[in-house]
DOLO-420888 format. One record per residue (C-alpha): residue number from 1; residue in one letter; chain; x negated, z negated, y. Coordinates in nm, 3 decimals, decimal comma. Example, Ala and Ser with C-alpha at 12.3 -4.5 7.8 and 13.67 -1.06 7.14 Angstrom:
<sites>
SITE     n   res   chain      east        up     north
SITE     1     A       A    -1,230    -0,780    -0,450
SITE     2     S       A    -1,367    -0,714    -0,106
</sites>
This chain:
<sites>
SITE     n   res   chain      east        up     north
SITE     1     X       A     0,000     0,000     0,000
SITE     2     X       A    -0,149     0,121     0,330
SITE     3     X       A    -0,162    -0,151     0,630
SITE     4     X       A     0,085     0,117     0,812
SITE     5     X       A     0,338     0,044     0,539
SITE     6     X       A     0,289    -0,337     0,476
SITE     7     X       A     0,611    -0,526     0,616
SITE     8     X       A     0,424    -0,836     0,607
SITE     9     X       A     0,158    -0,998     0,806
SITE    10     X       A    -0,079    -0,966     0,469
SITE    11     X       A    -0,452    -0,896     0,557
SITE    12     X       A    -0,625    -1,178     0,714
SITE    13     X       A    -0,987    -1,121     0,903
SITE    14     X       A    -1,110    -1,460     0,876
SITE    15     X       A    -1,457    -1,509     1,144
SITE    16     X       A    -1,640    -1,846     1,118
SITE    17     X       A    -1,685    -2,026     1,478
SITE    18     X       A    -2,030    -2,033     1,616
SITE    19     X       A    -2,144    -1,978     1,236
SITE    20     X       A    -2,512    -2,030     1,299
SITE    21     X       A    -2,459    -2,326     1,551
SITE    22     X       A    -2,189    -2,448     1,341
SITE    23     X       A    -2,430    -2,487     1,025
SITE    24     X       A    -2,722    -2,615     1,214
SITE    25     X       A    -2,491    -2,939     1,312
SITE    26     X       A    -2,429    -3,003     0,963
SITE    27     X       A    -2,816    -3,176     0,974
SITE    28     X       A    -2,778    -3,258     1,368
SITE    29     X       A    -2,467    -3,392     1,448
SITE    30     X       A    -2,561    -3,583     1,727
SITE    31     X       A    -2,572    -3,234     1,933
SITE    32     X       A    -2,196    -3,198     1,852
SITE    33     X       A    -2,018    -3,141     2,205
SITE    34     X       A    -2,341    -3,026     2,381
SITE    35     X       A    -2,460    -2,755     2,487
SITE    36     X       A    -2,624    -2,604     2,161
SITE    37     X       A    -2,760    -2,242     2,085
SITE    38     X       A    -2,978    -2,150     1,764
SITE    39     X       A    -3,283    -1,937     1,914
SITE    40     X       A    -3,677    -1,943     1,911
SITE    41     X       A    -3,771    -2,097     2,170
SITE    42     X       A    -3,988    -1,810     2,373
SITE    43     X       A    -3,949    -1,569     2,634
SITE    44     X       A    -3,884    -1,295     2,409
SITE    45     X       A    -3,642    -1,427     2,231
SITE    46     X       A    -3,238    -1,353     2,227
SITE    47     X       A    -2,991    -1,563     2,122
SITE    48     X       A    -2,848    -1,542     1,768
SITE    49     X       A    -2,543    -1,767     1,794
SITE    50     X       A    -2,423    -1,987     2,128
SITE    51     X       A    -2,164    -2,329     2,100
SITE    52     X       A    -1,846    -2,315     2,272
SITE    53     X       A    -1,999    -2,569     2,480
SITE    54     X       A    -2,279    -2,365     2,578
SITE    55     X       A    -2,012    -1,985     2,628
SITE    56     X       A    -1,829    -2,200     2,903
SITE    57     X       A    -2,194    -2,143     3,105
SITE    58     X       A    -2,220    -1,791     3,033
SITE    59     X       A    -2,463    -1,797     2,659
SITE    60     X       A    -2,329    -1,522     2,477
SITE    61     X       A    -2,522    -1,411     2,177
SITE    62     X       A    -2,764    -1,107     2,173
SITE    63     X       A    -2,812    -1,260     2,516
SITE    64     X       A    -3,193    -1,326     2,617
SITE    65     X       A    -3,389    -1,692     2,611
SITE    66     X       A    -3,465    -1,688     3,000
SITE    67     X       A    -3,126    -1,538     3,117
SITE    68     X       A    -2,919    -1,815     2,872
SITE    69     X       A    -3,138    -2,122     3,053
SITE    70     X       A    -3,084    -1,997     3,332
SITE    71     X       A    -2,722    -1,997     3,316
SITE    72     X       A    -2,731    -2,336     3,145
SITE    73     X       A    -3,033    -2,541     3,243
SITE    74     X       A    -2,941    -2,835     3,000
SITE    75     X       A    -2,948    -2,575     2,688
SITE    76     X       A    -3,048    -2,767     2,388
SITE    77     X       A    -3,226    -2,479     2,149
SITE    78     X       A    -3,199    -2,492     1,788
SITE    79     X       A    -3,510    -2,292     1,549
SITE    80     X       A    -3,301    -2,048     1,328
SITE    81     X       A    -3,339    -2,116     0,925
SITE    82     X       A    -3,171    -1,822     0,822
SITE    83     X       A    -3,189    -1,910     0,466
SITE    84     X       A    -2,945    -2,210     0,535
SITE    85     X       A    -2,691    -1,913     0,698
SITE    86     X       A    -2,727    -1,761     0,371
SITE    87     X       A    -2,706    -2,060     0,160
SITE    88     X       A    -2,362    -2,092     0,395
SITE    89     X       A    -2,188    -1,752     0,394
SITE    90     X       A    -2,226    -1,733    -0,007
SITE    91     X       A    -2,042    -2,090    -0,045
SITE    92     X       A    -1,783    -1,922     0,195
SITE    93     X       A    -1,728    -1,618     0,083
SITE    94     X       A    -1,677    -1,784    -0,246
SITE    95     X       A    -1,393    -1,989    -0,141
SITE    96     X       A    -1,238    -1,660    -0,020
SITE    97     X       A    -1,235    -1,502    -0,342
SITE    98     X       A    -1,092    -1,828    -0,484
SITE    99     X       A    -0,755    -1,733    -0,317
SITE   100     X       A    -0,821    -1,336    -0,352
SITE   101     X       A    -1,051    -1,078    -0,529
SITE   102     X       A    -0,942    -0,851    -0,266
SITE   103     X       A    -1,251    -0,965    -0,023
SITE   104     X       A    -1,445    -0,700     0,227
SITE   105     X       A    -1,744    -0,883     0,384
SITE   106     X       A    -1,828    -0,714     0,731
SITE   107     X       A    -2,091    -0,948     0,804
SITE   108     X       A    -2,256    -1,284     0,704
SITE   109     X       A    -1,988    -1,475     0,863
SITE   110     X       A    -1,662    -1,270     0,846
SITE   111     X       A    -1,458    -1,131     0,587
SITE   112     X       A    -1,098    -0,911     0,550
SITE   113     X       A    -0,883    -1,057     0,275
SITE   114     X       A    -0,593    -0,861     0,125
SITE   115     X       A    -0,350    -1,143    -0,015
SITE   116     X       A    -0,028    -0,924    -0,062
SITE   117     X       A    -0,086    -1,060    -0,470
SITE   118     X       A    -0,171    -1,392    -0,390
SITE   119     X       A     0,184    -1,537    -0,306
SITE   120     X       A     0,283    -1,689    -0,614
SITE   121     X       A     0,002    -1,847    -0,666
SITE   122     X       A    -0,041    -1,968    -0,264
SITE   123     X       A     0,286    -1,930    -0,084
SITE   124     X       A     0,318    -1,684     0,160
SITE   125     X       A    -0,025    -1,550     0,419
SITE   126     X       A     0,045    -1,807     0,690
SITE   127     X       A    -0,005    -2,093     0,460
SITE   128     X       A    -0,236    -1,928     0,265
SITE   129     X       A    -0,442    -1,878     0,590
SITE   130     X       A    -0,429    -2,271     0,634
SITE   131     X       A    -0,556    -2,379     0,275
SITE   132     X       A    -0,807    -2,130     0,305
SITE   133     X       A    -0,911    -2,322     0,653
SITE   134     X       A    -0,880    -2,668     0,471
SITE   135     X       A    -1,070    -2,596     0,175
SITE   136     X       A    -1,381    -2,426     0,343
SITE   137     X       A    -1,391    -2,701     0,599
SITE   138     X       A    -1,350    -2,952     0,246
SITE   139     X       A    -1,630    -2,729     0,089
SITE   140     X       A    -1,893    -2,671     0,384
SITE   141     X       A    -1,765    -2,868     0,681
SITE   142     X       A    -1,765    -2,516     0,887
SITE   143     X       A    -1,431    -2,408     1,130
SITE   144     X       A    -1,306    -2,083     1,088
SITE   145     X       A    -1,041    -1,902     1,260
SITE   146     X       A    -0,803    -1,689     1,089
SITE   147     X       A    -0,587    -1,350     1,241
SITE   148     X       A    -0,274    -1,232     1,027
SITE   149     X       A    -0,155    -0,902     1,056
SITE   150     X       A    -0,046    -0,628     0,866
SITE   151     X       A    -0,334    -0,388     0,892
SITE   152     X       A    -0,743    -0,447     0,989
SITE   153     X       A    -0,740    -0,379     1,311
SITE   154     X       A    -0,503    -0,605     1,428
SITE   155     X       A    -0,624    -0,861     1,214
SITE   156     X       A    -0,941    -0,851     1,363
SITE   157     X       A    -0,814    -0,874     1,682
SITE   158     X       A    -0,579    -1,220     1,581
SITE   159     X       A    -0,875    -1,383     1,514
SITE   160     X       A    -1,052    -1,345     1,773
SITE   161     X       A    -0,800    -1,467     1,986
SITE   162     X       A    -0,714    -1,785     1,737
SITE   163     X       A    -1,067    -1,873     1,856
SITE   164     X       A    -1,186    -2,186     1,843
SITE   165     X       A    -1,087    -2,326     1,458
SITE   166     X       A    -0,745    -2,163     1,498
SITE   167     X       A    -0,450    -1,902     1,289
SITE   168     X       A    -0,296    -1,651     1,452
SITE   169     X       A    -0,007    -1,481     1,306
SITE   170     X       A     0,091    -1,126     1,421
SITE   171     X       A     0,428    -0,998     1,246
SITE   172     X       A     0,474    -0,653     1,184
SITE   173     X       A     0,749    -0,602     1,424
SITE   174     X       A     0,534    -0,754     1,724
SITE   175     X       A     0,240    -0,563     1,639
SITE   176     X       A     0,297    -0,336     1,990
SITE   177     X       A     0,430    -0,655     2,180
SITE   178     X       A     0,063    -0,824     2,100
SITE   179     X       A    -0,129    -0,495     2,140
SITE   180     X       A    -0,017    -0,295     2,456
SITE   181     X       A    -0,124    -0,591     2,712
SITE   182     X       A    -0,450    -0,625     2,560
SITE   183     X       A    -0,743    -0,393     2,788
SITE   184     X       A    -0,868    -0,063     2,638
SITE   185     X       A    -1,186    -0,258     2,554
SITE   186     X       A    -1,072    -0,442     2,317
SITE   187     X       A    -0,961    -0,155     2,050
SITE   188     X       A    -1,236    -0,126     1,782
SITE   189     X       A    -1,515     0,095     1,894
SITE   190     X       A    -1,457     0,120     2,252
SITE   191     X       A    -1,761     0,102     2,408
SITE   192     X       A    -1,882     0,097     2,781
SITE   193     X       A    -1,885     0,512     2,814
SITE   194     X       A    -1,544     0,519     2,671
SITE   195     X       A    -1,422     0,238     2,894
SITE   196     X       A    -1,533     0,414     3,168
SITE   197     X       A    -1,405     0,766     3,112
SITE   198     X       A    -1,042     0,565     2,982
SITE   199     X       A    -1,062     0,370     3,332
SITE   200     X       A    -1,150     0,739     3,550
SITE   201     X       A    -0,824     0,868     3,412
SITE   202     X       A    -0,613     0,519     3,486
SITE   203     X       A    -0,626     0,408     3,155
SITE   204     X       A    -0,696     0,056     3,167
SITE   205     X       A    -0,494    -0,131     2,862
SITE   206     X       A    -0,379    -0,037     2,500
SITE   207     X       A    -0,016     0,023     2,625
SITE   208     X       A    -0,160     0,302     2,838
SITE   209     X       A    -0,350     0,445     2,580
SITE   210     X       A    -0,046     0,477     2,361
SITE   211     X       A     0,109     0,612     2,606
SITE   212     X       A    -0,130     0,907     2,682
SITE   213     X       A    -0,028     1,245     2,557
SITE   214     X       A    -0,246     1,319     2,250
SITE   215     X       A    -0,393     1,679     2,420
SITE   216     X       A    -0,474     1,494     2,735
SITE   217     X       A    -0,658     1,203     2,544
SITE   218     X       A    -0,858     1,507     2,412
SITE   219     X       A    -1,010     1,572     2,703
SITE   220     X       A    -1,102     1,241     2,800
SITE   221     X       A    -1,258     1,122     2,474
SITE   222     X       A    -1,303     1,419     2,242
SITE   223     X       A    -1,101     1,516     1,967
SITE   224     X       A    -1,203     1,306     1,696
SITE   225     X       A    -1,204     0,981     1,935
SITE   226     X       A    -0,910     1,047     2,081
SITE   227     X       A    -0,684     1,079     1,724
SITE   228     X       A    -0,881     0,756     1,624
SITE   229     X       A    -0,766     0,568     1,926
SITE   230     X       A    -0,404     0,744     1,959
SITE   231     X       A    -0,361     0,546     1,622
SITE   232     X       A    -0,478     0,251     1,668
SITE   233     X       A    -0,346     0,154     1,993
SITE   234     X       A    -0,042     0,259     1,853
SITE   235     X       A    -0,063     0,008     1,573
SITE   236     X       A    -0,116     0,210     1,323
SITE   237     X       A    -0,420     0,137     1,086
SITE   238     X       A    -0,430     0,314     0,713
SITE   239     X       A    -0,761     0,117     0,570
SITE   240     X       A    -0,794    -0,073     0,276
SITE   241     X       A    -0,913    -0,389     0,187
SITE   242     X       A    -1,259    -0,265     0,071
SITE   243     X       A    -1,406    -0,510    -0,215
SITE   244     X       A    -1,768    -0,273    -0,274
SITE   245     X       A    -1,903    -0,168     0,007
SITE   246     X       A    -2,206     0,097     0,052
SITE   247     X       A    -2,410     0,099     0,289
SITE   248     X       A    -2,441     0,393     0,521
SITE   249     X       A    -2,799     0,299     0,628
SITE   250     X       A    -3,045     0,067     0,561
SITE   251     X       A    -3,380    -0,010     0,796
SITE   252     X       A    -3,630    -0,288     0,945
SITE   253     X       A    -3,721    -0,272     1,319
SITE   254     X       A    -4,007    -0,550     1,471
SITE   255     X       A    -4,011    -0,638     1,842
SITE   256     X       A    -4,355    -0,720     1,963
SITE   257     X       A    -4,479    -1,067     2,155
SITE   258     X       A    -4,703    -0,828     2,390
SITE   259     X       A    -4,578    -0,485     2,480
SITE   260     X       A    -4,777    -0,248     2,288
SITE   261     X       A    -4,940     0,103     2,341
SITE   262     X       A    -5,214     0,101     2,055
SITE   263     X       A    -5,151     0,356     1,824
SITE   264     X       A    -5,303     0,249     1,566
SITE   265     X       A    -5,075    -0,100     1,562
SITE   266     X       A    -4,768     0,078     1,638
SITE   267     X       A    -4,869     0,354     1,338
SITE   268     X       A    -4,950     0,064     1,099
SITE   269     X       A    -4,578    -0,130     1,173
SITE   270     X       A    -4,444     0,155     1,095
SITE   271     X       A    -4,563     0,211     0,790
SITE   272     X       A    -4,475    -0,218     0,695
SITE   273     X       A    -4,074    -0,097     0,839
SITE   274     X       A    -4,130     0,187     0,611
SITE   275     X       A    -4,256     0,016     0,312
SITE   276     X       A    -3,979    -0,272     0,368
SITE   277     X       A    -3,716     0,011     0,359
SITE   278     X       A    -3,810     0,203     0,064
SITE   279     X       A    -3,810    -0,115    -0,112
SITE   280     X       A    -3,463    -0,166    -0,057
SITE   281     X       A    -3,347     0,201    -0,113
SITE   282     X       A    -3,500     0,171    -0,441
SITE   283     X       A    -3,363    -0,178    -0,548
SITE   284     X       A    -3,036    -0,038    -0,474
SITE   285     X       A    -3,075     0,296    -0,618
SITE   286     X       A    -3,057     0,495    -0,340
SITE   287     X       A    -3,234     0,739    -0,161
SITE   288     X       A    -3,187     0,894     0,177
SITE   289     X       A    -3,112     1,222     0,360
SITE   290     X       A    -3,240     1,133     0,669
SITE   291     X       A    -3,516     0,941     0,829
SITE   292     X       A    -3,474     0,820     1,209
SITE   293     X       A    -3,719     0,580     1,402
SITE   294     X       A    -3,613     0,374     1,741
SITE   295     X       A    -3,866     0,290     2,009
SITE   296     X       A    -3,772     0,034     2,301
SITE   297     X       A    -4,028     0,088     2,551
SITE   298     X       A    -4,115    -0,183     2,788
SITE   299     X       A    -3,855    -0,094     3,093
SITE   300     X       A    -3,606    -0,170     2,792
SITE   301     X       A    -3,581     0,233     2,831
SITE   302     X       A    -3,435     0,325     2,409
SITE   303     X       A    -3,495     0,649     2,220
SITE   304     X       A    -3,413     0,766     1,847
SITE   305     X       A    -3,526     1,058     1,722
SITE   306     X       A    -3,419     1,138     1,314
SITE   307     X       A    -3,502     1,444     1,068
SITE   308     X       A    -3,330     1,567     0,778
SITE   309     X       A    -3,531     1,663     0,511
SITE   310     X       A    -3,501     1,914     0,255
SITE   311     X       A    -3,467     1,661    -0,044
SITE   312     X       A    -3,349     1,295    -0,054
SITE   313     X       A    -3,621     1,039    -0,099
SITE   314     X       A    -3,633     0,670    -0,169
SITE   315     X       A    -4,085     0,688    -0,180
SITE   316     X       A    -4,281     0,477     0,112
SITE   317     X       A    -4,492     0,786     0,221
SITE   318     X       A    -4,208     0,989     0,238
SITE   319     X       A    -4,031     0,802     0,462
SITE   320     X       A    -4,368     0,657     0,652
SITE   321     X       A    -4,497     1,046     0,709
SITE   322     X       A    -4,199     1,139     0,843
SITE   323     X       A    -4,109     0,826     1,077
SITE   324     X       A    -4,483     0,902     1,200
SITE   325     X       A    -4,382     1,255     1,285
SITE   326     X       A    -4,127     1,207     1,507
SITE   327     X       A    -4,323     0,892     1,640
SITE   328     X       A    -4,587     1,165     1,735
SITE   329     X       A    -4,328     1,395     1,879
SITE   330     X       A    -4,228     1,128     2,169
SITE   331     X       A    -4,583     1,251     2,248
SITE   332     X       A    -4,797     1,042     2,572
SITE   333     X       A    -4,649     0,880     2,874
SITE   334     X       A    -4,517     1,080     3,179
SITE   335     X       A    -4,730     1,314     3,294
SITE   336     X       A    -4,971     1,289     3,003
SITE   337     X       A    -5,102     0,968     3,094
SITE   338     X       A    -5,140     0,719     2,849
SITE   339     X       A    -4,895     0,621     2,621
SITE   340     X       A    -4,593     0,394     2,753
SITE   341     X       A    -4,581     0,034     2,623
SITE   342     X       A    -4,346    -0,023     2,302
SITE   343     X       A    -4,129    -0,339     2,316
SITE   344     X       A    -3,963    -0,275     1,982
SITE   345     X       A    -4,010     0,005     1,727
SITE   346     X       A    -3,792     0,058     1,384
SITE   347     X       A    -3,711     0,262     1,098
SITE   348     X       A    -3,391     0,385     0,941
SITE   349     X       A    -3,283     0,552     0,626
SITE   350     X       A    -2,940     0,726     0,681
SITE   351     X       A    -2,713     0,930     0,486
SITE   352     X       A    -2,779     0,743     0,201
SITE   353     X       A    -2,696     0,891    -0,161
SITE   354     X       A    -2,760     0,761    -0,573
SITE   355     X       A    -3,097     0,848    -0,618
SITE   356     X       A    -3,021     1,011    -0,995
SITE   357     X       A    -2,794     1,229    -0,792
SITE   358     X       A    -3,105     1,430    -0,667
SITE   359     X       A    -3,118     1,808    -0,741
SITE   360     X       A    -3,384     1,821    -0,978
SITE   361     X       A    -3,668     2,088    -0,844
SITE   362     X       A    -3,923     2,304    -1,037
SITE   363     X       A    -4,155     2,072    -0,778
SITE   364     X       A    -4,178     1,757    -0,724
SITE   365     X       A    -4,410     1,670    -0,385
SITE   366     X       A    -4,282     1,290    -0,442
SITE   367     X       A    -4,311     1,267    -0,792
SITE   368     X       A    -4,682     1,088    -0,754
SITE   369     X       A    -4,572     0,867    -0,486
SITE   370     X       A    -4,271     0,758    -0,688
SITE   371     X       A    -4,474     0,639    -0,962
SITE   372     X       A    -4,708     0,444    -0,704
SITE   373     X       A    -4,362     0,314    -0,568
SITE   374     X       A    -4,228     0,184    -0,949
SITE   375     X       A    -4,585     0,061    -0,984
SITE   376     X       A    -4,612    -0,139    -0,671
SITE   377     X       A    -4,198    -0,237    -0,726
SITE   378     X       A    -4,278    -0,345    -1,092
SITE   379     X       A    -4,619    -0,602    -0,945
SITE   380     X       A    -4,368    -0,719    -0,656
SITE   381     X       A    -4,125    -0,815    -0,881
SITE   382     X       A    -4,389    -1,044    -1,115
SITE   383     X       A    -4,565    -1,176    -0,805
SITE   384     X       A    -4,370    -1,155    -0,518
SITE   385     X       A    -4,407    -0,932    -0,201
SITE   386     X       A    -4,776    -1,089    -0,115
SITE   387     X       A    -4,890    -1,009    -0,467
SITE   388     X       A    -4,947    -0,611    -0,349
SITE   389     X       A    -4,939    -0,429    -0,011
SITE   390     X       A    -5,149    -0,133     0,152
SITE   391     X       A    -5,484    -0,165     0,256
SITE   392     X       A    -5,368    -0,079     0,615
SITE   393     X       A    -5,127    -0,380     0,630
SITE   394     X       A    -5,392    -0,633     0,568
SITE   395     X       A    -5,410    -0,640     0,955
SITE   396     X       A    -5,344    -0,947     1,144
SITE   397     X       A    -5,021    -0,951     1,321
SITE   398     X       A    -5,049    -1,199     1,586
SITE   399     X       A    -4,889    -0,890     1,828
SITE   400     X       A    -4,555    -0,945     1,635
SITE   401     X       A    -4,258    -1,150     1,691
SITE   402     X       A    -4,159    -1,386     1,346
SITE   403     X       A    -3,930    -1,163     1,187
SITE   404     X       A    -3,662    -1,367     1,163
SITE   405     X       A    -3,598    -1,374     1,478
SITE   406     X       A    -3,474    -1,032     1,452
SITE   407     X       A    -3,140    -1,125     1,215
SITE   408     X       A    -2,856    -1,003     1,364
SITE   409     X       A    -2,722    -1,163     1,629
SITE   410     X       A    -2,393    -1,378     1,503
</sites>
C-alpha cells in the first residue's frame, strides 16, 4: 500500500533529540540544562550535535567552533566518542524493530517505521508511537520525538515539529491543513537556489507551491524538480518503507589543521581516501562507475570534478589514479602561480553496482591490482588495518585533522 493510499496516519519518522549531546549526558549528567555541544575543541572544528539549551543562542550543528562561542560564550564542549553513538543507535534501532521489521534507517539517529501490521499486536500508531518513546527511554535513557503521518514526507516533517521529546500526529485528512502554511523551505530537498528562484516568482509557502500551475513550475525549477515538488506539496508521497538500503555512494574526505598546497601531502591523502574507499566497495561487494574528488580551498571556495570510466572498479589504484587525474586537472592557482591552499580534499565512488555484475573483458588492466587488493583485504582482516598499508602512507600526519571529527554532523 502506497503512503498516497494509506487512510491512516501509519509511517512514523522517529529522530532522536540532540542524539550525540543526548548520549554524552548519560556519563555527565551534571551538564543537563546547560549549555552543552559535542565538538573538538579547536578552531577548525564544527559542531556535530548542539543542546536545546545551547540552539536558543544560535549553535546549530555543522556550525563552526569559533562562530558557536561566539554566539554562546558560556558553551560547555563535549570530545566526540563516536563509538558510544554507535554503541547507541544499534540499541535503538533495535527497539524499533521490536515493534516492526518494517525499519528504513536514514541516518545514525533516525529511522521510518511502517507499522500498518503492527496493530494487533500494539494498538493503533499513536500509541504505538508512545511505547516506542517509553521503551527506548526504559532501554537507553535517550528522548526521541516521533511524526505520524500517512506517507514519508510528512512524517518527517511531524517530527521535526514534535521537537523536543514529543508525538505529533498528522491524519490523513489534515495532511494539506498541516502542509500549505509551512514555507517552501521546508519540503524535502529545497535548497537555498530553489528557495530563491520559488521566492523571485512569489512563491513563498507550500500552499503556493500547490497552487502553481504544473507548466509554470517548469520554468522555475526544471522539469524533473518541479513534478517532484508539485507532489509533494500537494501531499502526495508514493515511497515505501525501505528495510535494505544501498548505498548510492560511498567515500572518505580529510580536512587539514594547516591549509595545504604541497603536492606531495595532498597526492599521498588521496591515495589513504582512496585506499579507505576501495576497502569498503569491496567489503560490500561493490564496485563503482564513477570516481569524483572534492577540494575546499582555503577561501572555503568548493569544487568536484568526477570521471566515468570505461569499466566498474572496486581496486585502490584504480580509483587513486583516477582521483589524481582530475586532482591534476584543477591544474595551479590563478594565473599560474602556485597552487591555492586546500582546506579539505575527498574521494567518492558513485554509481555504485555488484561487483560480479562486471562485463567480463578479453583484458583485464585491474586484474593484478585486484589480487594485491584481496591480498592486502585478506592481512587486514587477520591483523587489523595497521597490520598493512602503502609505503607512501607511512608519512606522518600531523597536517591532518583526527578523523573523527569529520562524522557527520547530527
Amino acid at each position: 500500500m502506497s503512503g498516497a493510499e494509506r487512510s491512516t496516519a501509519s509511517i512514523l519518522h522517529v529522530d532522536m533529540d540532540s542524539f550525540f549531546v543526548s548520549v554524552e549526558l548519560q556519563d555527565r549528567p551534571e551538564l543537563r540544562g546547560l549549555p552543552t555541544a559535542v565538538a573538538h575543541d579547536t578552531g577548525r572544528s564544527v559542531v556535530s550535535s548542539a543542546s536545546y539549551e545551547a540552539r536558543r543562542f544560535g549553535v546549530r550543528s555543522a556550525m563552526p567552533v569559533v562562530r558557536a562561542k561566539q554566539l554562546c560564550p558560556g558553551l560547555i564542549l563535549i570530545d566526540p566518542h563516536f563509538e558510544k553513538y554507535r554503541a547507541a543507535s544499534r540499541e535503538v534501532m533495535q527497539v524499533f524493530r521490536e515493534f516492526t521489521p518494517l525499519v528504513e534507517p536514514l541516518s545514525i539517529d533516525e529511522a521510518f517505521l511502517d507499522v500498518a501490521g503492527s496493530a494487533r499486536l500494539f494498538g493503533p500508531p499513536a500509541e504505538i508511537a508512545r511505547r516506542l518513546r517509553e521503551r527506548v527511554r526504559e532501554r537507553t535513557g535517550l528522548p526521541a520525538s516521533v511524526g505520524l503521518a500517512s506517507t514519508k514526507h510528512v512524517a518527517k516533517l511531524a517530527s521535526q515539529r514534535a521537537k523536543p521529546d514529543g508525538v505529533l500526529e498528522i491524519p490523513p485528512e489534515r495532511t494539506l491543513e498541516f502542509l500549505h502554511p509551512l514555507p517552501v523551505e521546508a519540503i524535502w530537498g529545497v535548497g537555498g537556489a530553489t528557495a530563491r528562484a520559488l521566492h523571485g516568482r512569489a512563491i513563498r509557502t507550500v500552499g503556493e507551491l500547490a497552487r502553481e500551475p504544473l507548466e509554470s513550475l517548469r520554468r522555475i525549477v526544471g522539469a524533473a524538480s518541479a513534478e517532484r515538488l508539485h507532489e509533494l506539496a500537494n501531499g502526495r508521497d508514493a515511497r515505501r518503507v525501505e528495510t535494505e538500503r544501498v548505498e548510492k555512494s560511498i567515500g572518505h574526505e580529510e580536512t587539514f589543521a594547516v591549509d595545504q598546497r604541497d603536492r606531495a601531502v595532498l597526492e599521498r591523502e588521496l591515495l589513504r581516501l582512496s585506499t579507505r574507499t576501495g576497502e569498503r566497495l569491496r567489503a560490500q561487494g561493490l564496485a563503482a562507475r564513477t570516481v569524483a574528488i572534492k577540494v575546499r580551498y582555503d577561501d572555503f571556495t568548493t569544487v568536484t570534478r568526477s570521471r566515468t570510466l570505461g569499466e566498474a572498479t572496486g581496486t585502490t589504484q584504480r580509483l587513486y589514479r583516477t582521483a589524481r587525474e582530475l586532482f591534476a586537472e584543477l591544474g595551479d592557482g590563478p594565473g599560474g602561480g602556485p597552487p591555492r591552499p586546500v582546506r579539505l580534499i575527498g574521494v567518492r565512488a558513485e554509481q555504485l553496482l555488484p561487483e560480479d555484475s562486471r562485463a567480463a573483458a578479453l583484458w583485464d588492466e585491474d586484474e593484478e591490482w585486484r589480487a594485491v587488493d584481496q591480498a592486502v583485504d585478506e592481512v587486514r582482516d587477520r591483523f587489523g588495518r595497521e597490520g598493512v598499508t602503502s609505503a607512501r602512507l607511512l608519512a606522518r600526519r600531523e597536517d591532518v585533522v583526527d578523523p573523527r571529527s569529520l562524522e557527520p554532523p547530527q
